[in-house]
PLY file of the C-alpha trace (Angstrom):
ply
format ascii 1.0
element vertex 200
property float x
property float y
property float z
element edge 199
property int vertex1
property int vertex2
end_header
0.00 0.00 0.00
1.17 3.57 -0.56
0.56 6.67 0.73
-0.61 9.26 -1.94
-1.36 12.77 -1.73
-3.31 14.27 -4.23
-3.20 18.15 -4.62
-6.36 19.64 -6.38
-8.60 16.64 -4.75
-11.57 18.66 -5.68
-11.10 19.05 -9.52
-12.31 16.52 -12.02
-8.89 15.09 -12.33
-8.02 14.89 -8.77
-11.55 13.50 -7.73
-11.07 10.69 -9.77
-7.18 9.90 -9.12
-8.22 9.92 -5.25
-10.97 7.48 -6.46
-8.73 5.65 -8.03
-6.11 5.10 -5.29
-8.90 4.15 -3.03
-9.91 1.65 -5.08
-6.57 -0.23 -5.06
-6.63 0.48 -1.23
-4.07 3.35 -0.96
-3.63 5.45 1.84
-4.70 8.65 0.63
-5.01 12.73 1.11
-6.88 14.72 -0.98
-6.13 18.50 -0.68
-8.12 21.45 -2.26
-8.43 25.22 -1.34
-11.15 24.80 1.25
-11.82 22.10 3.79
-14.64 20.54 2.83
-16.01 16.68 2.00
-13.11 14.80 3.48
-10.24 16.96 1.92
-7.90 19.32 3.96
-7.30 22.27 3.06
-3.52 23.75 1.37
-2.71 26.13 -1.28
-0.72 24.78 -4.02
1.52 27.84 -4.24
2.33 27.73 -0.63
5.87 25.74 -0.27
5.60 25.02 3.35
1.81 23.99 3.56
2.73 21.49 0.84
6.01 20.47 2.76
4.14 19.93 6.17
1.25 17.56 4.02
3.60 15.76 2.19
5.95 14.52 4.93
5.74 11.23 5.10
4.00 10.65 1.87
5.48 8.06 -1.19
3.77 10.32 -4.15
2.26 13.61 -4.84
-0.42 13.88 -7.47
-0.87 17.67 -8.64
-3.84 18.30 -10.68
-4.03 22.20 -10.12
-6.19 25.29 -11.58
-6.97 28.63 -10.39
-9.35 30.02 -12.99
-8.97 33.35 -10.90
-5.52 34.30 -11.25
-3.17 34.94 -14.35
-2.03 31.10 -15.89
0.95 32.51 -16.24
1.69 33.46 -12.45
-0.05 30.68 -11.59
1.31 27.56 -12.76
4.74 28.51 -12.64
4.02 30.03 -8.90
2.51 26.42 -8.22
5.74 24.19 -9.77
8.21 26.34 -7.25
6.18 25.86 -4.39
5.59 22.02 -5.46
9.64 22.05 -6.01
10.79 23.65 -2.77
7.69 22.05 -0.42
8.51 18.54 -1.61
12.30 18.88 -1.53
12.10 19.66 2.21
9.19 16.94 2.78
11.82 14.54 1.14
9.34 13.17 -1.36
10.77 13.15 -4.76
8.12 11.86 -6.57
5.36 13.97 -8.36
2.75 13.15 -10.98
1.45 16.24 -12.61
-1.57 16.48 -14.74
-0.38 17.83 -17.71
-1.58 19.04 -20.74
-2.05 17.60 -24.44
-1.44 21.29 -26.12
2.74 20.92 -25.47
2.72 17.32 -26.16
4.36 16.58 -29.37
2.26 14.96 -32.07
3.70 11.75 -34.44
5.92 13.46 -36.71
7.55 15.86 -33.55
5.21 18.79 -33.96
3.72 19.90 -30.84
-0.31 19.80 -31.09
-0.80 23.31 -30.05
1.78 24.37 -33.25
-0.62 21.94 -35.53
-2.82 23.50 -38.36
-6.08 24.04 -37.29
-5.69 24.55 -33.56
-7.10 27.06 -31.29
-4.95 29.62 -31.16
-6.93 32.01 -28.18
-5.51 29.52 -25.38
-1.62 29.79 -26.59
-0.65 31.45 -23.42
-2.46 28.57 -20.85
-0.55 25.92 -23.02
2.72 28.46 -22.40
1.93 28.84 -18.72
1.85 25.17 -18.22
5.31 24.70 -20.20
6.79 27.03 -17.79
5.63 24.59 -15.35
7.57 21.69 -16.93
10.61 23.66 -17.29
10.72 24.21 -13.40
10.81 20.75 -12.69
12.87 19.74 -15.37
15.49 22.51 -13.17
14.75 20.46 -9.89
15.83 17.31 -8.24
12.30 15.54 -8.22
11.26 12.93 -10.00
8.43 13.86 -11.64
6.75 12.82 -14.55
3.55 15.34 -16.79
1.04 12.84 -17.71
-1.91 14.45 -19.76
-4.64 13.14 -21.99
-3.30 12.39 -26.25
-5.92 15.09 -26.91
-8.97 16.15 -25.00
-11.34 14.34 -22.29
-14.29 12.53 -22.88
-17.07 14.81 -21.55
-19.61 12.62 -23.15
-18.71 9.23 -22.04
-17.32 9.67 -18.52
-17.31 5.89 -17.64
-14.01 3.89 -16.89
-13.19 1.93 -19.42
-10.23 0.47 -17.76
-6.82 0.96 -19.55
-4.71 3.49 -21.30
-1.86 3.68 -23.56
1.02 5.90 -24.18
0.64 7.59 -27.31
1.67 10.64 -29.48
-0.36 14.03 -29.05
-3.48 13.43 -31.38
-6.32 15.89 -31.06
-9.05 13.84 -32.31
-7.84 11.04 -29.12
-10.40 11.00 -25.74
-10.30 9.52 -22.71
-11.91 9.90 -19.47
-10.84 11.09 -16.18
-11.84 7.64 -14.63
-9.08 5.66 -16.97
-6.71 8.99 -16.98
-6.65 8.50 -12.86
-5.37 4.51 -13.81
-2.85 6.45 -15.06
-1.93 9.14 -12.37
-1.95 6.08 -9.68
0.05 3.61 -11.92
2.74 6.34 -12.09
2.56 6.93 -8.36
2.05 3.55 -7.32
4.66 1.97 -9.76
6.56 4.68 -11.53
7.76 3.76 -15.35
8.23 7.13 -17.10
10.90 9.38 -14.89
11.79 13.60 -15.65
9.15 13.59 -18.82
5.56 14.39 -20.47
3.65 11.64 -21.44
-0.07 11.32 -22.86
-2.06 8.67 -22.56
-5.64 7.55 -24.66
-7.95 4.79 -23.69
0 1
1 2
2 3
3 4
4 5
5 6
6 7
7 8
8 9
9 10
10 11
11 12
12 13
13 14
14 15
15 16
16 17
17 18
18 19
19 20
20 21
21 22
22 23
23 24
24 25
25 26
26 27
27 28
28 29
29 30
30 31
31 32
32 33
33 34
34 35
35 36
36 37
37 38
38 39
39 40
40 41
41 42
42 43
43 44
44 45
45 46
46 47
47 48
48 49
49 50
50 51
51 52
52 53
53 54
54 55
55 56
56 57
57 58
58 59
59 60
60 61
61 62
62 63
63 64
64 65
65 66
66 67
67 68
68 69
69 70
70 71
71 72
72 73
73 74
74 75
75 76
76 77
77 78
78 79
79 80
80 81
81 82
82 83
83 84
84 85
85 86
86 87
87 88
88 89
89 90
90 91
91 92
92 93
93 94
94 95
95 96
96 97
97 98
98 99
99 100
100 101
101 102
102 103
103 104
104 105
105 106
106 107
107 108
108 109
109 110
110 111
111 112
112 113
113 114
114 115
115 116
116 117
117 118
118 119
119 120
120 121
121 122
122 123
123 124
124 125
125 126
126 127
127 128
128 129
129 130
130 131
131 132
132 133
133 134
134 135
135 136
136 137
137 138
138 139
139 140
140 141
141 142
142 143
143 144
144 145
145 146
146 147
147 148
148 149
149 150
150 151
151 152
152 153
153 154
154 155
155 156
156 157
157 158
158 159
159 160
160 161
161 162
162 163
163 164
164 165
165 166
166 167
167 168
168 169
169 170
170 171
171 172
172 173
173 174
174 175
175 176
176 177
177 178
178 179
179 180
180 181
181 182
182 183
183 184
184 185
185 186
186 187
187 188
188 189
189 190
190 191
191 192
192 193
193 194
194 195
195 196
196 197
197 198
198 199
C-alpha cells in the first residue's frame, strides 16, 4: 500500500485519481483550497503547507487550476512551491496532470503548433510549459502525464486501460481511466523527468 497525496482533490482530475487510489486500497489525502467533504485544506503555491502535508507521503499527485488568477503566475508560482515544499518533505516523486497542447504529435510537432488549432488559449498551453521547465530545473522525480488530446465529456465511464501515445487531437479519454494512469505512475513509476499522454 502507498501513501498518496493528491493536490487539487476537488477538480475533475483529482476526484477521480483519489478514487482511483482508493480503489486499489491506498492510503490517501486529498487536498483542495477549502476544507470541505473529506479533503484538507492547502494552497498549491504555498511551499511550506505542501512540505508539512507531504511529509511522510510516497507520491504527490498535482492536478491544479486557479481560474482566478493569471495562468501565467499561476502555474509557474505552483511548480516552485511544489519544487521547494517537496524537496524539504523529502518526497521526490510527483505526478502532474499535464496538458495535451505541449505534447508533441507523431511526426515531432507539438499539437498546439498543428494547423487548425485554437490559437486564443496559446498562453495557458505556455503557462503550463513554464511549469515543466521548473521541474525539469529540480531534483524531483516527476513525470507530466496528460490526456493524447482532450477528455471525454460525453462518455465519462471507466473503461479500464490506457496507452502511451503521441499528441493526437481527435484522441479522448476519461478522467476515470486517466486517474489509472496518475496512480500507476505513483504507485509503480515507469516514465521518470518527462511528459507523457495517454488515450484509452
Amino acid at each position: 500500500m502507498s501513501k498518496i497525496l493528491v493536490i487539487g482533490a476537488r477538480g475533475r482530475a483529482g476526484a477521480a485519481a483519489v478514487a482511483e487510489a482508493r480503489e486499489r486500497g491506498h492510503d490517501v489525502l486529498g487536498v483542495a483550497r477549502t476544507a470541505e467533504g473529506g479533503l484538507v485544506a492547502g494552497d498549491v503555491t504555498d511551499a511550506g503547507r505542501i512540505a508539512g502535508l507531504a511529509a511522510g507521503y510516497d507520491a504527490v499527485i498535482a492536478g491544479v487550476y486557479d481560474g482566478g488568477s493569471d495562468p501565467g503566475d499561476f502555474f509557474p508560482a505552483a511548480a516552485r512551491a511544489l519544487v521547494e515544499g517537496l524537496e524539504k518533505a523529502g518526497v521526490s516523486r510527483l505526478v502532474w496532470v499535464g496538458l495535451a497542447s505541449i505534447l508533441p504529435t507523431v511526426d515531432g510537432t507539438l499539437l498546439m503548433d498543428t494547423g487548425g488549432y485554437p490559437t486564443e488559449y496559446r498562453s495557458f498551453f505556455l503557462a503550463h510549459q513554464a511549469a515543466l521547465d521548473i521541474f525539469v530545473a529540480s531534483s524531483l522525480d516527476w513525470v507530466s502525464v496528460a490526456p493524447t488530446g482532450d477528455f471525454d465529456h460525453a462518455n465519462p465511464s471507466r473503461k479500464g486501460g490506457y496507452r502511451v501515445a503521441p499528441a493526437n487531437a481527435q484522441d479522448l479519454i476519461s478522467y476515470a481511466d486517466l486517474a489509472i494512469a496518475l496512480v500507476d505512475e505513483a504507485d509503480h513509476p515507469a516514465h521518470h523527468r518527462e511528459a507523457i499522454g495517454v488515450v484509452a
